[in-house]
C-alpha positions as CSV (number, residue, x, y, z in Angstrom):
1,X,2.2,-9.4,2.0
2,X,5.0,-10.2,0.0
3,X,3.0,-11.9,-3.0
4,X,0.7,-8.6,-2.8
5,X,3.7,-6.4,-3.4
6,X,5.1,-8.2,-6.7
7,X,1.1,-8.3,-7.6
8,X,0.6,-4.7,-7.0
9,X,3.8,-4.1,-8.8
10,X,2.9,-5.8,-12.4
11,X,2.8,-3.4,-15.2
12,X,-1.3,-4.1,-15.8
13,X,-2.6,-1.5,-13.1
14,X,-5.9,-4.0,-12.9
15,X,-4.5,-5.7,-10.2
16,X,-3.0,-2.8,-8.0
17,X,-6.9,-1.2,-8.8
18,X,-8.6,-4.3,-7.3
19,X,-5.8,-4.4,-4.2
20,X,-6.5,-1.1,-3.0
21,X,-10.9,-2.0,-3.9
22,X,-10.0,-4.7,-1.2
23,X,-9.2,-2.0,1.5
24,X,-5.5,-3.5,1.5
25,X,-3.7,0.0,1.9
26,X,-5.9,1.0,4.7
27,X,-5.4,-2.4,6.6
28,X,-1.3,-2.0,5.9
29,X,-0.9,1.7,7.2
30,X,-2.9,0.6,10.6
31,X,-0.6,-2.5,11.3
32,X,2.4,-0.5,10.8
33,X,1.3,2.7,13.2
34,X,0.0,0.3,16.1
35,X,1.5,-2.6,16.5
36,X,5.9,-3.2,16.6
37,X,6.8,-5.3,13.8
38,X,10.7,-6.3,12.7
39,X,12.6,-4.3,10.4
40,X,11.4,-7.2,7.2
41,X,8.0,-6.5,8.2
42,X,8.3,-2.8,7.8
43,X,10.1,-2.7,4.7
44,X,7.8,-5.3,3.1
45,X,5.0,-3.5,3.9
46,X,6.8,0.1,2.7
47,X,7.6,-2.1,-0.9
48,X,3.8,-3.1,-0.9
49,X,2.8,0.6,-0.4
50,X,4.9,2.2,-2.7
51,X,3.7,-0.4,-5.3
52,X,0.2,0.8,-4.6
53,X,0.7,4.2,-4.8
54,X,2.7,3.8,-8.7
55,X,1.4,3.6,-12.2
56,X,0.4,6.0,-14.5
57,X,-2.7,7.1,-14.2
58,X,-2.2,7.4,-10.3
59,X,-4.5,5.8,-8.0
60,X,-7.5,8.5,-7.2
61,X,-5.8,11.0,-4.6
62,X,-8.7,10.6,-2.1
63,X,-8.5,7.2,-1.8
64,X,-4.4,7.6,-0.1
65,X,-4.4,11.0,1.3
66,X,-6.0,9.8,4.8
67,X,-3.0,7.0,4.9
68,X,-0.5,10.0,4.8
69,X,-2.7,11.9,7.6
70,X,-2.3,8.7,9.7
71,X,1.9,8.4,9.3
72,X,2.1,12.1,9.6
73,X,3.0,13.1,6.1
């Protein structure tokens, strides 16, 4: 998870596109609602997230607005 969240994080947006193609997001949001991880877990998988959600242009809105429906945003 950790070499996804530097990936996602490069300036070229290519590679946070094709992370979130690969249904990465989804998959990330599920582990963290369902199943007790440690505190370096969670905020490695938060970094990852917040990585996939930056960039300009955005990522398309209707591809992350169910992962705030599922953590209650």
């Amino acid at each position: 998870m950790w070499a996804l969240a530097n990936i996602a994080g490069e300036k070229n947006l290519k590679y946070r596109d094709e992370i979130l193609k690969q249904g990465i997001l989804k998959k990330i949001v599920r582990q963290l609602c369902t199943t007790p991880k440690r505190i370096l877990y969670s905020r490695t998988a938060v970094w990852l997230i917040s990585n996939l959600l930056r960039g300009k242009p955005y990522p398309p809105y209707e591809e992350v607005l169910f992962q705030f429906k599922i953590l209650n945003f």
